[in-house]
MARFI-632863 format. One record per residue (C-alpha): residue number from 1; residue in one letter; z, x, y. Coordinates in steps of 0.25 Angstrom, whole numbers. Layout:
<resi:NUM&resn:a&pz:Z&px:X&py:Y>
...
# end
This chain:
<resi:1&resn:x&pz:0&px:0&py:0>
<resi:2&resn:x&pz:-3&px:4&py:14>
<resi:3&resn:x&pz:4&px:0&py:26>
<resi:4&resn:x&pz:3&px:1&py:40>
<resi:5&resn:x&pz:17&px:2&py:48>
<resi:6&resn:x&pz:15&px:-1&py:63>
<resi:7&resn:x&pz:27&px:8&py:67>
<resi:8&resn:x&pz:38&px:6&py:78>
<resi:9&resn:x&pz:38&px:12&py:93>
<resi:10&resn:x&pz:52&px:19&py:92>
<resi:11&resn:x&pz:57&px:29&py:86>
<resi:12&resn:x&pz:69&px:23&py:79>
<resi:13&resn:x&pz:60&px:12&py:76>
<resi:14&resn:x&pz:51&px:20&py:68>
<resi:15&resn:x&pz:64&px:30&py:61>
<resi:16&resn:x&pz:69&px:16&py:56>
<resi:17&resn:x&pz:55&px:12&py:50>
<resi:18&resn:x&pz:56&px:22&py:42>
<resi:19&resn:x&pz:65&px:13&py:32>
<resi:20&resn:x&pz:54&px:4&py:30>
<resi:21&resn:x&pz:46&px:15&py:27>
<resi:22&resn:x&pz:54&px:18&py:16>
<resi:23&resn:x&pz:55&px:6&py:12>
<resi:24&resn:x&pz:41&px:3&py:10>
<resi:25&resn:x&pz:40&px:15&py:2>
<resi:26&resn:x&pz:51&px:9&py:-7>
<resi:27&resn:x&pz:44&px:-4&py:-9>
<resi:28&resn:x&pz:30&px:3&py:-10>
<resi:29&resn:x&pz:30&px:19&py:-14>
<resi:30&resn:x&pz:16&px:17&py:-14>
<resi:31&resn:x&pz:15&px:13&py:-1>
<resi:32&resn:x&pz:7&px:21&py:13>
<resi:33&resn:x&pz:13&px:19&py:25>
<resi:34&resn:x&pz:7&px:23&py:38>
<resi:35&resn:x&pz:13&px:19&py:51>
<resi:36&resn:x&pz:6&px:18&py:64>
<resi:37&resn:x&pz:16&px:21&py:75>
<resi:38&resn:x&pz:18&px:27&py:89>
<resi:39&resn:x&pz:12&px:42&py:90>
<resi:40&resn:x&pz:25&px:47&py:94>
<resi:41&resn:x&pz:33&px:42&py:82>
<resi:42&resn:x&pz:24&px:46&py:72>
<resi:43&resn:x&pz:30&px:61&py:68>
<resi:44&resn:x&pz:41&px:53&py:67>
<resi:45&resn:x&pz:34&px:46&py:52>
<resi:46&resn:x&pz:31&px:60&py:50>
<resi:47&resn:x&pz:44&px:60&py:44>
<resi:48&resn:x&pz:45&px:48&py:37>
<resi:49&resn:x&pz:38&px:52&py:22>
<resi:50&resn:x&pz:36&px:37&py:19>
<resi:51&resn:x&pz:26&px:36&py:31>
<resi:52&resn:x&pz:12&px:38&py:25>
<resi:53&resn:x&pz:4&px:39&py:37>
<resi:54&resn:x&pz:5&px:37&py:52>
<resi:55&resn:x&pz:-4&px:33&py:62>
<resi:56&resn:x&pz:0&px:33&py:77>
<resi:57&resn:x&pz:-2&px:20&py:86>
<resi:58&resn:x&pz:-11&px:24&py:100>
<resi:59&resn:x&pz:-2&px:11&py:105>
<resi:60&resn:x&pz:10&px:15&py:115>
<resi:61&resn:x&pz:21&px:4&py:117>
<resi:62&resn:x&pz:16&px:-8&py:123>
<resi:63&resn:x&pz:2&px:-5&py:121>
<resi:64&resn:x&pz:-6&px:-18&py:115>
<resi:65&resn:x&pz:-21&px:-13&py:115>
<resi:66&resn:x&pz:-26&px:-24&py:105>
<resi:67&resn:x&pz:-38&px:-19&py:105>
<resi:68&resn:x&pz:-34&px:-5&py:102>
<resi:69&resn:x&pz:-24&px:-12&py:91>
<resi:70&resn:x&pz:-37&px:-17&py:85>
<resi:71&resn:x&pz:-44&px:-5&py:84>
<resi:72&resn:x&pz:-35&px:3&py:78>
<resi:73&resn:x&pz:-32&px:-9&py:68>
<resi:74&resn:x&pz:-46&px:-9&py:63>
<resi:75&resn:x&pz:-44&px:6&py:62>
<resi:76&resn:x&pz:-32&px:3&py:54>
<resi:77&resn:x&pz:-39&px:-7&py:46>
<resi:78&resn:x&pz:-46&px:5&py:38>
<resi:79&resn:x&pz:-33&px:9&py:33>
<resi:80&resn:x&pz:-32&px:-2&py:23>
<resi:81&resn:x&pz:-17&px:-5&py:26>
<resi:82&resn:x&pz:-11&px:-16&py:17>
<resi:83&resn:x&pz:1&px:-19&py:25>
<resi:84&resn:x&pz:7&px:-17&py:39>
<resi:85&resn:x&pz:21&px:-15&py:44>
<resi:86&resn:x&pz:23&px:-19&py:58>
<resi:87&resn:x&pz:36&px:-14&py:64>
<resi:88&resn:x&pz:37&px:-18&py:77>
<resi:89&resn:x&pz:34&px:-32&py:84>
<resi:90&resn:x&pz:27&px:-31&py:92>
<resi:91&resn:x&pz:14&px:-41&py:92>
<resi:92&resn:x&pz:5&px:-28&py:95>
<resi:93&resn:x&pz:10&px:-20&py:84>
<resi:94&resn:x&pz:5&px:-28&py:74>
<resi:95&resn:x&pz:-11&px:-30&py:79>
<resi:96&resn:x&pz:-11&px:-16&py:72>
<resi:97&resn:x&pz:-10&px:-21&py:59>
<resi:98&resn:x&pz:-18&px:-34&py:61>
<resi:99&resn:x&pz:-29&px:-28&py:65>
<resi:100&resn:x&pz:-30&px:-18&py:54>
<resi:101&resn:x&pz:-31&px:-30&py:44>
<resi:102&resn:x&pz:-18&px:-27&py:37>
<resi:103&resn:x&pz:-14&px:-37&py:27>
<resi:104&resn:x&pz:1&px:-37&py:29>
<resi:105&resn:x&pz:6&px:-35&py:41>
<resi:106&resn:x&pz:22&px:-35&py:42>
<resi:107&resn:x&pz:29&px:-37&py:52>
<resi:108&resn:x&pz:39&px:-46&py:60>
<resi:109&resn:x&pz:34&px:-58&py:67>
<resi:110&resn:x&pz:36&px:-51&py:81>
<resi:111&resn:x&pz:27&px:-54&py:94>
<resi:112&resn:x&pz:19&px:-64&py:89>
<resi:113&resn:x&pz:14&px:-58&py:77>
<resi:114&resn:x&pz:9&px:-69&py:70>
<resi:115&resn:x&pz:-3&px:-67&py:61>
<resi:116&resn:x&pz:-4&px:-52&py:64>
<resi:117&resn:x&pz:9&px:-50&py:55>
<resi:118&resn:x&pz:8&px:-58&py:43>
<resi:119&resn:x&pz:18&px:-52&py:34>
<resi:120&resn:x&pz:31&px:-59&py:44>
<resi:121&resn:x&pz:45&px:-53&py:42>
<resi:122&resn:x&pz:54&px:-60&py:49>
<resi:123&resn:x&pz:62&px:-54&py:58>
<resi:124&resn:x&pz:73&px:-66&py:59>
<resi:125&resn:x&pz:77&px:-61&py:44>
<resi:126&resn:x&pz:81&px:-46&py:52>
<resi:127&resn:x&pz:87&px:-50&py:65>
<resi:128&resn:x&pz:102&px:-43&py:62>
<resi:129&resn:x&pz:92&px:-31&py:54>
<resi:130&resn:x&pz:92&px:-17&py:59>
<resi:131&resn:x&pz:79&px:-11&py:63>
<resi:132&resn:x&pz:78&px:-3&py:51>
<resi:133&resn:x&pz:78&px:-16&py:43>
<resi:134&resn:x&pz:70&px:-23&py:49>
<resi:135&resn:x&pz:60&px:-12&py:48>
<resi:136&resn:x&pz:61&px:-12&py:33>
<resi:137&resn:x&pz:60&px:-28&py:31>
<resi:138&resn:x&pz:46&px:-27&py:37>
<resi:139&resn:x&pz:43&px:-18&py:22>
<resi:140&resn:x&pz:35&px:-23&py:10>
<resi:141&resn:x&pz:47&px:-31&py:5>
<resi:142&resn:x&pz:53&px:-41&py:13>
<resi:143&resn:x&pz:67&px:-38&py:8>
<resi:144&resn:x&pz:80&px:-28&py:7>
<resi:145&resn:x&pz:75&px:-23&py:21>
<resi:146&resn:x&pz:92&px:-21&py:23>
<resi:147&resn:x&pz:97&px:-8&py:29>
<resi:148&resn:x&pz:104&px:-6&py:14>
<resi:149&resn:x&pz:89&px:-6&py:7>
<resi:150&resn:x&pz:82&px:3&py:16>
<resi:151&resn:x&pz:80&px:18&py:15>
<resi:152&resn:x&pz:84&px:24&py:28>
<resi:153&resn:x&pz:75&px:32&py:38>
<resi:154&resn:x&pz:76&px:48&py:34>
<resi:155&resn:x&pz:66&px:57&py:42>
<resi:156&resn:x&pz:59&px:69&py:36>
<resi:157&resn:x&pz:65&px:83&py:42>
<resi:158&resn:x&pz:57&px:94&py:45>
<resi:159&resn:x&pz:63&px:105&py:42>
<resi:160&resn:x&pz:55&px:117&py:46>
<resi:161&resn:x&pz:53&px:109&py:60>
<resi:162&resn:x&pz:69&px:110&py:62>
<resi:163&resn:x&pz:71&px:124&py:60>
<resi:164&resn:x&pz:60&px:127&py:70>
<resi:165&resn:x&pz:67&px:117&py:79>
<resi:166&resn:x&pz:79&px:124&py:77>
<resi:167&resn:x&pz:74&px:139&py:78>
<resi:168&resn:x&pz:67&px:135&py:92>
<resi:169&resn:x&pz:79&px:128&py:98>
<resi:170&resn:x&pz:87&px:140&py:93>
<resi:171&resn:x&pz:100&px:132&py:87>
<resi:172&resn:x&pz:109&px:138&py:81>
<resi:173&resn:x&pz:108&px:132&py:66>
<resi:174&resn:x&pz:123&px:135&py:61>
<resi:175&resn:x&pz:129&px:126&py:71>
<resi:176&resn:x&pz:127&px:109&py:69>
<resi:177&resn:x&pz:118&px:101&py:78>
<resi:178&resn:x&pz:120&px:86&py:85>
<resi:179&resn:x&pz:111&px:80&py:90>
<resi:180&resn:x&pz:110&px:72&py:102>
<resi:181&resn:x&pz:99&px:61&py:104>
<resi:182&resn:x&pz:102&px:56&py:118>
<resi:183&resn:x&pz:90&px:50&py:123>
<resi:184&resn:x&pz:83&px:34&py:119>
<resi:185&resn:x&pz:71&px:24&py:121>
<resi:186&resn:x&pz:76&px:15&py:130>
<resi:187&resn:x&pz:82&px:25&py:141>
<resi:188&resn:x&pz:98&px:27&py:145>
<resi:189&resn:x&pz:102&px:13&py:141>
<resi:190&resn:x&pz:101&px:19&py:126>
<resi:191&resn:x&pz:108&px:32&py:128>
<resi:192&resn:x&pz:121&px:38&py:129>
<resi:193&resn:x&pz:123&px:45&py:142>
<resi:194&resn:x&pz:116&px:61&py:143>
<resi:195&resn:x&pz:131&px:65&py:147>
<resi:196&resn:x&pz:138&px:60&py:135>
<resi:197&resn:x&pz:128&px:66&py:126>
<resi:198&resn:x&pz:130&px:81&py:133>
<resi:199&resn:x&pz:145&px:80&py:131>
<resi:200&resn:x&pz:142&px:77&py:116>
<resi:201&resn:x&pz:132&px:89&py:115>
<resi:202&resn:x&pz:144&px:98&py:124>
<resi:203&resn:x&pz:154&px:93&py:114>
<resi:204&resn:x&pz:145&px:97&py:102>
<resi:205&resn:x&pz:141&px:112&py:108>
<resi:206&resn:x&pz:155&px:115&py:111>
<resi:207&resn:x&pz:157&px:113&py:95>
<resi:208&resn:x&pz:149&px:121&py:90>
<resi:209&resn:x&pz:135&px:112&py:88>
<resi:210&resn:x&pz:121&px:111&py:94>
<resi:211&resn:x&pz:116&px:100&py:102>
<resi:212&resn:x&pz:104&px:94&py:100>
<resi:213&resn:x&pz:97&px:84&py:110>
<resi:214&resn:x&pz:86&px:79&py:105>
<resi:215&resn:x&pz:76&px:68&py:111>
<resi:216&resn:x&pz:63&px:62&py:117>
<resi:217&resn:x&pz:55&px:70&py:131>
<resi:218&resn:x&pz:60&px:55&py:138>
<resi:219&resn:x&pz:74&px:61&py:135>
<resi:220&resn:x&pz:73&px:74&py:141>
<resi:221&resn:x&pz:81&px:72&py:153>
<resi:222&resn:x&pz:93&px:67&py:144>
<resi:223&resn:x&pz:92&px:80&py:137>
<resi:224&resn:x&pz:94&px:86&py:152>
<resi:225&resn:x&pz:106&px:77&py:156>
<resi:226&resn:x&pz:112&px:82&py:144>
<resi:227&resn:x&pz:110&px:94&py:145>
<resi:228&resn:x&pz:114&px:94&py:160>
<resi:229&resn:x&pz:127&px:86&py:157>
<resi:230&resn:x&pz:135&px:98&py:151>
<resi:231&resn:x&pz:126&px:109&py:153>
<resi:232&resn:x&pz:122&px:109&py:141>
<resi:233&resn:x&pz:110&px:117&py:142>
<resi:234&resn:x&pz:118&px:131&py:144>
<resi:235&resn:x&pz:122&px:127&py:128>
<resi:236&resn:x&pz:113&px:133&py:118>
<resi:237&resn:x&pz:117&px:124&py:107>
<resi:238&resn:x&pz:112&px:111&py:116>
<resi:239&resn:x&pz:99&px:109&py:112>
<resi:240&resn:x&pz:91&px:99&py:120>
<resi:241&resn:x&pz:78&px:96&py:113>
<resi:242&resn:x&pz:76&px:82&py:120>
<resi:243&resn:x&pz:60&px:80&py:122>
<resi:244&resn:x&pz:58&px:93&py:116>
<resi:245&resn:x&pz:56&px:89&py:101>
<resi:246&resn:x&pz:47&px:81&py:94>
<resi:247&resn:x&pz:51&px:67&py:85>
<resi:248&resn:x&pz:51&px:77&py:72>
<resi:249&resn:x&pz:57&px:87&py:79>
<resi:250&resn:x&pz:70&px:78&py:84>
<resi:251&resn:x&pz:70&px:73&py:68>
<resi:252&resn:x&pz:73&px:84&py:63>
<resi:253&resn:x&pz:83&px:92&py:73>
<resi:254&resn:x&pz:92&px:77&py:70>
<resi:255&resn:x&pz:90&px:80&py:57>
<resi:256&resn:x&pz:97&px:94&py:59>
<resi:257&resn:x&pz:109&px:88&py:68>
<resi:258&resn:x&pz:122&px:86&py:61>
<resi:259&resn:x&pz:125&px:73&py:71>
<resi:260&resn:x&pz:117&px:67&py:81>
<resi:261&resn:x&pz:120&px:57&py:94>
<resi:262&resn:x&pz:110&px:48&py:97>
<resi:263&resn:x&pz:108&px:37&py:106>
<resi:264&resn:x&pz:100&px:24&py:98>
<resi:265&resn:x&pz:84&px:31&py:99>
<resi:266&resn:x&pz:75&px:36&py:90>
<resi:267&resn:x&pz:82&px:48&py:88>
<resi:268&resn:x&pz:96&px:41&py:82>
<resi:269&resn:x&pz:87&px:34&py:73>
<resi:270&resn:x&pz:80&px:48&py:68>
<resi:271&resn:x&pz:94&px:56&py:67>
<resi:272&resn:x&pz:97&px:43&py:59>
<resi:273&resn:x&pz:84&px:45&py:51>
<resi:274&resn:x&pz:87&px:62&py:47>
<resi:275&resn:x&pz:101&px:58&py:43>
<resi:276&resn:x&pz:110&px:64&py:55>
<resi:277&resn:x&pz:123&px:58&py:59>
<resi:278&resn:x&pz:123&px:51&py:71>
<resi:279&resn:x&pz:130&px:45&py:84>
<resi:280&resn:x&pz:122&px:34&py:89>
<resi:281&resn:x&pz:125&px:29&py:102>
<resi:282&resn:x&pz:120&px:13&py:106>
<resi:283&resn:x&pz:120&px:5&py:118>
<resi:284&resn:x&pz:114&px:-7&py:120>
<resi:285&resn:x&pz:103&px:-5&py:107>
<resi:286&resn:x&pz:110&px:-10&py:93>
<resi:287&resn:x&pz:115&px:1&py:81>
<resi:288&resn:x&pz:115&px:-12&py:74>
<resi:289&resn:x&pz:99&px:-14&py:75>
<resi:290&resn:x&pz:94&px:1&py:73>
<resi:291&resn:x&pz:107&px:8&py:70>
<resi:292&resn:x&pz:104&px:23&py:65>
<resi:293&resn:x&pz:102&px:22&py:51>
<resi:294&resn:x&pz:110&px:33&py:46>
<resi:295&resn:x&pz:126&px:30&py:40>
<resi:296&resn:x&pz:131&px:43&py:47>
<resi:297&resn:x&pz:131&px:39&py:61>
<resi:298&resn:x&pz:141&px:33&py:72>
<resi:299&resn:x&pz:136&px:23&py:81>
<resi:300&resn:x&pz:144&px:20&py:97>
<resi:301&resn:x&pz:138&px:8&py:103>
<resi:302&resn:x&pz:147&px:1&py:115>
<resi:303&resn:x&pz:140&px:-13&py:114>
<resi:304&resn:x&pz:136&px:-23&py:104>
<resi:305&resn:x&pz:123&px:-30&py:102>
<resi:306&resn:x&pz:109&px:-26&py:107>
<resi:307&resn:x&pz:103&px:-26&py:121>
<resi:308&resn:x&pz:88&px:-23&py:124>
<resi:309&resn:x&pz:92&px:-16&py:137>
<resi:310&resn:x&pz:85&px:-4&py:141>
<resi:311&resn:x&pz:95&px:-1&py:154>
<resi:312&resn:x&pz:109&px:3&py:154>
<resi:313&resn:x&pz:118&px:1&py:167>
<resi:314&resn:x&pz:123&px:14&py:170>
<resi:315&resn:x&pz:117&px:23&py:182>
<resi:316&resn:x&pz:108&px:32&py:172>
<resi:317&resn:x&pz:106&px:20&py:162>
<resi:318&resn:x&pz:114&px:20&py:151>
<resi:319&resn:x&pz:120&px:9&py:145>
<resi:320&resn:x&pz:136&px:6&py:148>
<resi:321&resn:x&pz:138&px:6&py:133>
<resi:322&resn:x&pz:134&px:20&py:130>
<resi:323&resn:x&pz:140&px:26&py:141>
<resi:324&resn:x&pz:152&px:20&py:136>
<resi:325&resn:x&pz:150&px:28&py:122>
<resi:326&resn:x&pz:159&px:42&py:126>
<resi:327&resn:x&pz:156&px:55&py:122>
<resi:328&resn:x&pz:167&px:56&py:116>
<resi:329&resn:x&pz:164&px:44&py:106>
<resi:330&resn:x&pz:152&px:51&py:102>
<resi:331&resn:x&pz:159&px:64&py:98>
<resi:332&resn:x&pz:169&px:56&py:90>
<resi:333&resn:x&pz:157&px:48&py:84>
<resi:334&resn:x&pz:150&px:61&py:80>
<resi:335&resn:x&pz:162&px:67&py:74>
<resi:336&resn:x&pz:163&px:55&py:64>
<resi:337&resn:x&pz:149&px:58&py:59>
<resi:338&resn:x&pz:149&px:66&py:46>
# end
């Protein structure tokens, strides 16, 4: 069987696919699985082995381009594909695989999709489901989707690429690493404070460990407020990497910390996704929705429920219920990690 994935646009999104991935595999050893999916994203299925192919998507976000959609679904059409996975809801994503004549086309019902998704799951079923499941229950079978039955995300590491990572940053290999992923999507309303996270790394360094910071170019000037906050850059086991390393390259560097602190992103969900101990710190976005699939982790959060903001109310942003996760919580947090 050959199946078309039409892929998410986030980074944690597309760690978490992974568990349907896997599953199909499970249900279907047989099966090929090509996924067509953001050009940035796609070193990151480089490292998934159940991912058979992939195939990157000239669509940005909120691009529509029927027309363009249609071409590349004729194109598409040649690949004799017998099922599709639609992952997302939009009503664009799923012209793709209507227009490649794909006989199944899964997916859920979403902006009115009717006709161009013919295989319905319902979503009413997965209101109280976490993303991952939710995921999975849009596999060949329609059942035991549940956390419980799934085999978890688990990256590939590269090896050889850490050493060189290591050697050209020149750590000192004998002491342990955290690292600190202080950066997110949707701006300062989803971080803890640039302050707070230098007085975790001036903590660590004075006990003997590296530091790593590790993020996207948009995160750059956080590295620098860091940085800044308690001089760290006169500390040679302060290693700021931020939009200085590629997707691969920030798998396997949290592969190699021995504890992470992460705000909800992308990066907590691949920390998660190479087996590292974490500290997740949420605001206004839910652990209870896409939590960090790992058992080893500790979880602060100030509020309940979720809230689709993308504004905090302090002067630089950042939501009232980060800021009021201390420091010294965190530290306490990390030491219980084993």
């Amino acid at each position: 069987m050959k199946i078309l994935v039409v892929g998410p646009s986030w980074v944690g999104d597309s760690v978490m696919a992974q568990a349907l991935y896997k599953r199909i595999k499970q249900e279907e050893p047989s099966a090929k699985i090509e996924v067509i999916a953001p050009e940035w994203s796609l070193s990151l299925l480089d490292r998934m082995p159940e991912v058979d192919k992939k195939i990157a998507s000239p669509f940005t976000h909120g691009d529509i381009k029927v027309y363009e959609r249609f071409q590349l679904g004729k194109k598409l059409q040649r690949e004799s594909y017998e099922r599709s996975i639609i992952l997302t809801n939009s009503f664009k994503s799923a012209l793709l695989p209507y227009f490649a004549k794909i006989k199944v086309r899964t997916g859920w019902l979403g902006e009115f999709r009717y006709g161009l998704i013919n295989d319905i799951r319902s979503s009413n079923e997965l209101k109280k489901s976490l993303m991952v499941e939710k995921f999975a229950a849009l596999s060949l079978e329609k059942e035991n989707f549940s956390l419980r039955n799934l085999s978890l995300p688990k990256l590939e590491i590269n090896s050889t690429n850490l050493s060189l990572l290591l050697e050209k940053n020149l750590v000192e290999k004998e002491k342990p690493a955290l690292a600190l992923c202080p950066g997110a999507e949707f701006g300062p309303s989803k971080r803890w404070p640039s302050e707070y996270y230098s007085e975790i790394a001036k903590t660590y360094i004075s006990h003997g460990w590296n530091v790593f910071c590790i993020g996207s170019k948009n995160d750059e000037n956080i590295g620098i407020e860091i940085e800044n906050t308690n001089n760290l850059s006169n500390e040679i086991n302060f290693i700021n990497l931020i939009g200085k390393t590629s997707l691969l390259d920030a798998i396997d560097i949290l592969s190699y910390a021995k504890k992470v602190v992460t705000n909800d992103s992308g990066l907590m969900h691949i920390a998660a996704a190479v087996g590292t101990p974490l500290v997740a710190l949420y605001g206004p976005s839910s652990p209870e929705y896409t939590p960090p699939l790992i058992d080893k982790k500790q979880i602060l959060r100030k509020m309940e429920g979720y809230k689709k903001v993308r504004y905090g109310t302090s002067e630089k942003g950042y939501h009232q219920s980060l800021l009021e996760i201390s420091p010294e919580e965190v530290l306490i947090a990390l030491e219980g990690l084993h």
